[in-house]
C-alpha positions in Angstrom: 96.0 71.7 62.6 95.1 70.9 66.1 97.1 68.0 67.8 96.8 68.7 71.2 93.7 69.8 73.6 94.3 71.3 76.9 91.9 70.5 79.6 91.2 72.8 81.9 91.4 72.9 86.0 89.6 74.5 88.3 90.7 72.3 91.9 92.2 74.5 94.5 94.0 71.8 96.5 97.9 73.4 97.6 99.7 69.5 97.0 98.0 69.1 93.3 99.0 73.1 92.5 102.4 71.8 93.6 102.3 69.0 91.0 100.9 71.0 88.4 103.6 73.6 89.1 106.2 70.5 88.9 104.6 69.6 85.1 104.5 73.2 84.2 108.3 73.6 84.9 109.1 69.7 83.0 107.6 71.4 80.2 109.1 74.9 80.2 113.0 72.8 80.5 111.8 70.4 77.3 110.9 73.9 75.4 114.6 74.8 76.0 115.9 72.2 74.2 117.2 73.7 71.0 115.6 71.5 68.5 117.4 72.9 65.1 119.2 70.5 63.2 122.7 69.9 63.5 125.2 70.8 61.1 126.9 67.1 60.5 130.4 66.9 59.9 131.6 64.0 58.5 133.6 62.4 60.8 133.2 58.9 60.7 132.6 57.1 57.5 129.3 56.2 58.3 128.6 59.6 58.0 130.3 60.6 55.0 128.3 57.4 53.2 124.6 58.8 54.7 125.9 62.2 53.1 126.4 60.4 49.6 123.4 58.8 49.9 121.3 62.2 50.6 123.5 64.1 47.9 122.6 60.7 45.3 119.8 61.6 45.8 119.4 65.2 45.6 120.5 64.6 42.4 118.5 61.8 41.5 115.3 63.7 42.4 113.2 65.2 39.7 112.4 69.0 40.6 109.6 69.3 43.1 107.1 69.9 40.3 104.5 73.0 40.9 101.3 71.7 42.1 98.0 72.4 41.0 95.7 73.7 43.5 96.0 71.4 46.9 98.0 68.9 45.0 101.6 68.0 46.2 104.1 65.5 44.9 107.5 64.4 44.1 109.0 61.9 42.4 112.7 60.3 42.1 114.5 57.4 40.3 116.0 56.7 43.7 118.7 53.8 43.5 117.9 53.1 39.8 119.3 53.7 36.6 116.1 54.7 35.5 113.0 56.4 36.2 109.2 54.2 35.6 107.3 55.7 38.0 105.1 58.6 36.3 102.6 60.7 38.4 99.3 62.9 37.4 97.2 65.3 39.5 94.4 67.6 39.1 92.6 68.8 41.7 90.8 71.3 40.2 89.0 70.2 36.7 85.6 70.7 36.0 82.9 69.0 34.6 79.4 70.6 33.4 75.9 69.5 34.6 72.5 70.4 32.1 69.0 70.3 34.0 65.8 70.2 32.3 65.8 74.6 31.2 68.1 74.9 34.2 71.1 76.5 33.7 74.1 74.8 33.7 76.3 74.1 36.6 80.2 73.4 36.9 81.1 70.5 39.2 84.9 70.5 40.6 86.5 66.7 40.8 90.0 66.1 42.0 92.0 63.0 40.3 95.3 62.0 41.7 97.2 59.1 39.9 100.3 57.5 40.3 101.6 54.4 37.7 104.2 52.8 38.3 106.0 51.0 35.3 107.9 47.9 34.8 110.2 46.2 32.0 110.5 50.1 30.6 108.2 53.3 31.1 106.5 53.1 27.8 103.3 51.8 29.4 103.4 54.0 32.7 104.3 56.9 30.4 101.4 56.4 27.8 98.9 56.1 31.4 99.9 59.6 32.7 99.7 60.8 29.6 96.1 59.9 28.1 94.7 59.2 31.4 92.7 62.7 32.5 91.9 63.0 28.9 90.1 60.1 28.7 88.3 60.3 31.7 86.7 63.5 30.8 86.0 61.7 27.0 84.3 58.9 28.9 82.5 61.8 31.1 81.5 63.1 28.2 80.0 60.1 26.8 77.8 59.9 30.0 74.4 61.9 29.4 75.0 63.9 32.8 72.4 65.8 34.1 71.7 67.6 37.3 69.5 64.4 38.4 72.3 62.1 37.6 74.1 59.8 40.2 77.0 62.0 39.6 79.2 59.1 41.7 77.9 56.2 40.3 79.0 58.0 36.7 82.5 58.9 37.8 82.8 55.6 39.3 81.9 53.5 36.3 84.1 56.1 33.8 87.1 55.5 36.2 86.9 51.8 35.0 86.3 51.9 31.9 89.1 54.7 31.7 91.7 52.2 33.1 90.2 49.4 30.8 90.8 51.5 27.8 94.3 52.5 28.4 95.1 48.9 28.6 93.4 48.4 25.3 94.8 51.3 23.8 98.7 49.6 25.1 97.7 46.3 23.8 95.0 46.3 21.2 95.3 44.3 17.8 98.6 43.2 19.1 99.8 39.1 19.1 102.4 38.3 21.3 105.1 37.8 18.4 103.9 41.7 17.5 104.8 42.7 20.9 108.2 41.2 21.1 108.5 42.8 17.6 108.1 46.0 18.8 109.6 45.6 22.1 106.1 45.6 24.3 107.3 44.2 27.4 106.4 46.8 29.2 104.0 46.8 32.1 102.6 49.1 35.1 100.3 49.5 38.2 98.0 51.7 38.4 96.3 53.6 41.3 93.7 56.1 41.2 92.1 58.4 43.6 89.1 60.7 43.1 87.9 63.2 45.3 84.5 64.6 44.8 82.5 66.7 47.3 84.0 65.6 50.3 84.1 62.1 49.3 87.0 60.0 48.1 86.9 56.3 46.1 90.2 54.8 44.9 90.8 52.6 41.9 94.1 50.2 42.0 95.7 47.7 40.0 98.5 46.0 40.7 100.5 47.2 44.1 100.9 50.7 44.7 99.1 52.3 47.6 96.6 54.6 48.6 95.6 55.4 52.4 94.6 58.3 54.8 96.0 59.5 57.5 93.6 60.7 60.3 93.8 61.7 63.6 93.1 60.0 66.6 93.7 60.9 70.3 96.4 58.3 71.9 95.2 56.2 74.8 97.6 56.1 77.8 97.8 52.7 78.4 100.4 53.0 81.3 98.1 54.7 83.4 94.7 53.1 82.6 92.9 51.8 85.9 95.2 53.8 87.9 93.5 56.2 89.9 95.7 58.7 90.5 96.9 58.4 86.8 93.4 59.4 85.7 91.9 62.0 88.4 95.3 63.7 89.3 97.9 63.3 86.7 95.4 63.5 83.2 93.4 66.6 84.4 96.7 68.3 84.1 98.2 67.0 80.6 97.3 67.4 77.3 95.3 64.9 75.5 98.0 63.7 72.8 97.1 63.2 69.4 98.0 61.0 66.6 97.9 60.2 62.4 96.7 57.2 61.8 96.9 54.7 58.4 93.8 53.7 57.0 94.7 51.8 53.8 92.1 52.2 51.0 92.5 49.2 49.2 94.8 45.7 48.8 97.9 44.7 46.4 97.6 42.6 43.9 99.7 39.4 44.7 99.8 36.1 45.1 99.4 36.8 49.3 95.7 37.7 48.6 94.6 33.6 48.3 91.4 35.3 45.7 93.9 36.5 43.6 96.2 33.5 43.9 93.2 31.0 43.1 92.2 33.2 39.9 95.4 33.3 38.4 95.9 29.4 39.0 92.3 28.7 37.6 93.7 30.4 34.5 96.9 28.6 34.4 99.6 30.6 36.2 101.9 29.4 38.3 103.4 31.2 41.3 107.2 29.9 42.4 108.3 31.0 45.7 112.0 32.4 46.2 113.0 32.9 49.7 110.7 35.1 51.6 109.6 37.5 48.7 106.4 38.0 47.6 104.9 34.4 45.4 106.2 35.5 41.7 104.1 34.7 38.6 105.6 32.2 36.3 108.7 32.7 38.6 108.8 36.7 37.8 106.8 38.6 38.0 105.1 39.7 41.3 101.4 40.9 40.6 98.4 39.7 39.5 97.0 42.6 37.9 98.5 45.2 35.6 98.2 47.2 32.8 100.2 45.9 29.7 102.3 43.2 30.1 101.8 41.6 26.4 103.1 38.2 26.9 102.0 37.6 29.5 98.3 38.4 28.4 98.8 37.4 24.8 96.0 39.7 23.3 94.9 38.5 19.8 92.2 40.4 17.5 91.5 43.0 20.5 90.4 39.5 22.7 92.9 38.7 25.6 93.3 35.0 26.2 95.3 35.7 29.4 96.2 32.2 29.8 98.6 33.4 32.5 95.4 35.2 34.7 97.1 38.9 34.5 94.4 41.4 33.6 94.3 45.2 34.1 90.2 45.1 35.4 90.7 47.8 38.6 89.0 47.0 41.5 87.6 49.9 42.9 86.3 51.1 46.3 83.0 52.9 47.3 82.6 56.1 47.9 83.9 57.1 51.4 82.9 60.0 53.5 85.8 62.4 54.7 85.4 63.5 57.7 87.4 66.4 60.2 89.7 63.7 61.2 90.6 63.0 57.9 94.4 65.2 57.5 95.6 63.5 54.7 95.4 61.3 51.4 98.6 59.9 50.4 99.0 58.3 46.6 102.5 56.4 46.4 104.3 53.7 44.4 105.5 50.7 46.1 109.0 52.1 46.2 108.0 53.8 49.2 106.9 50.9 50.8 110.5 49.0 50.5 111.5 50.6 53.5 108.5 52.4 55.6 104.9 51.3 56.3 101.9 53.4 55.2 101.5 54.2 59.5 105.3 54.9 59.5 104.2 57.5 56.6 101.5 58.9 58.8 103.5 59.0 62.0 106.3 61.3 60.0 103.2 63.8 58.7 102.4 63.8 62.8 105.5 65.3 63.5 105.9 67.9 61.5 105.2 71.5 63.1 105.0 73.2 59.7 102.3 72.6 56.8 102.6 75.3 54.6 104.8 73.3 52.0 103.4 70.0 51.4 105.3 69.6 48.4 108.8 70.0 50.6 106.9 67.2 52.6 106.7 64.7 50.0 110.4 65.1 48.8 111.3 64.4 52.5 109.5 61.4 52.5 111.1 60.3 49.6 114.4 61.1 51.6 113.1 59.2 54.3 112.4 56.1 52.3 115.2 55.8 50.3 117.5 56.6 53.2 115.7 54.1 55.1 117.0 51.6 51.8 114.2 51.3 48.9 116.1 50.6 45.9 113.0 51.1 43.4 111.8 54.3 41.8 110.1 56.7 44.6 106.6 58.6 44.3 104.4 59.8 46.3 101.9 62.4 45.8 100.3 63.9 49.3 96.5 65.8 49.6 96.2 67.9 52.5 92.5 67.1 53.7 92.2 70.3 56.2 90.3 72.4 53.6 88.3 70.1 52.0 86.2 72.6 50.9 88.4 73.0 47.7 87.8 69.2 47.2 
């Protein structure tokens, strides 16, 4: 992965040879500097706690799982008891297309998931489970040919997939059934499908998905300087950067659309401190799957008198591009602590690619470290050979 583009010289001035002799040698000294990592010895007993922590969480951390083709994650309970978050990801399923006495061709789709639960794991857990398998069922259901809108089809089954694992959570099921059977339970859901070069993102509730694409830094300092620009910058490398590019917004009581729909419905959002506006004084989204009581389903017909519904909102399609080095698919346990560009800026750094997975238990590190006290996932799609995609 290219981050940096040399420029070449071809002036034959003795004082600007001198300078670029004087940059040459400032960059040979910063190539001494050993740049291994430390052994820490706890000496103080900051140290020894930032050691706890890390060893907490080594052993908090679910085994880096093996990926599918291209597909990268880790997941961790972090600073709770318990772990909610649940993550699925195939890169490399296949659906069929049938032409008019054309033989049939094989298209490849990439789905990356990641629900994160709340009030227990039975919803997030029934999502992972059911949710490629009902995807390809509503695929299926879909009279797909060769002439089809192939996106427009994957598209509309990615709702009505979503819709119908909320049903199957909450169908036929009053709200004195659900405290019956202990269906508190809720969870986000975000969805990301990749399909020839093309990704569109699904989301309910507040976990995130965003890229992370390179852009060359502008030098600021030196803009409108002269000599910054015809002397200095023909000498250094352009520098390049990852960039955030969110995909979609949370579901909360900050987006005033979302606030005004679940008020129109009768919800009420009461403000503690400087958190996040909390429905009927708990809970913090507007949208999610499950969540009984709070949507009081009766005879497979939600009243929702409280404005909480599980309908995703969904992107277009968007274009990758060359610039495009990531997608990144996380719960908002991530987000307690670093910022989507903060995510981007720690994928910049890193010299070595060839383990992505090893990358997205590090950012876990990096987050919880940092102080998130929820559950930790984050699932991490290396753009750079999107030809696999």
């Amino acid at each position: 992965m290219m981050k940096k583009q040399i420029r070449a010289w071809n002036g034959s001035n003795f004082m600007i040879f001198g300078f670029f002799m004087a940059c040459v040698a400032g960059i040979l000294i910063n190539l001494k500097v050993d740049k291994s990592k430390p052994e820490f010895k706890p000496e103080s007993k900051l140290m020894e706690k930032l050691l706890r922590d890390v060893n907490s969480l080594k052993k908090k951390t679910m085994s880096i799982p093996t990926p599918t083709q291209n597909c990268h994650f880790a997941t961790s309970q972090g600073r709770r008891s318990y772990q909610e978050d649940r993550v699925t990801c195939d890169l490399n399923f296949t659906i069929p297309l049938s032409g008019n006495g054309a033989a049939t061709l094989e298209v490849r789709i990439g789905a990356v998931a990641v629900f994160d639960g709340h009030i227990g794991s039975s919803a997030s857990n029934m999502a992972a489970r059911i949710f490629l398998d009902k995807f390809i069922v509503n695929l299926n259901n879909n009279s797909i040919e060769q002439s089809s809108d192939l996106k427009e089809i994957l598209k509309s089954s990615l709702v009505t997939t979503i819709n119908d694992i909320d049903a199957e959570f909450t169908k036929a099921r009053t709200i004195l059934v659900a405290f019956e059977y202990h269906l508190y339970a809720g969870s986000t859901a975000v969805v990301s499908l990749i399909y020839n070069n093309h990704v569109l993102v699904a989301n309910v509730g507040d976990s995130k998905a965003f890229l992370c694409y390179q852009k060359e830094i502008s030098h600021e300092n030196g803009e409108g300087d002269i000599f910054f620009s015809f002397v200095v910058m023909p000498f250094c490398a352009a520098s390049f950067g990852l960039f955030a590019k969110e995909l979609m917004s949370d579901h909360n009581a900050h987006r005033l659309d979302e606030k005004a729909r679940v008020e129109a419905s009768g919800g009420v959002f009461k403000s503690i401190l400087d958190f996040v506006p909390l429905l009927m004084g708990h809970f913090p989204m507007t949208r999610a799957i499950g969540d009984v009581p709070l949507k009081r389903y009766d005879f497979l017909k939600a009243v929702n008198p409280y404005g909480i519904i599980a309908d995703p909102e969904v992107t277009d399609w968007l274009s990758l591009t060359s610039k495009d080095e990531f997608l990144v698919v996380a719960s908002d346990g991530i987000f307690e602590s670093v910022t989507p560009q903060a995510v981007c800026d720690f994928l910049n750094e890193v010299e070595d690619y060839s383990n992505p997975s090893l990358l997205a238990h590090q950012l876990i590190q990096k987050a919880y470290l940092e102080g998130s006290n929820d559950n930790l996932s984050v699932v991490l799609v290396p753009l750079g050979s999107r030809d696999l995609l």
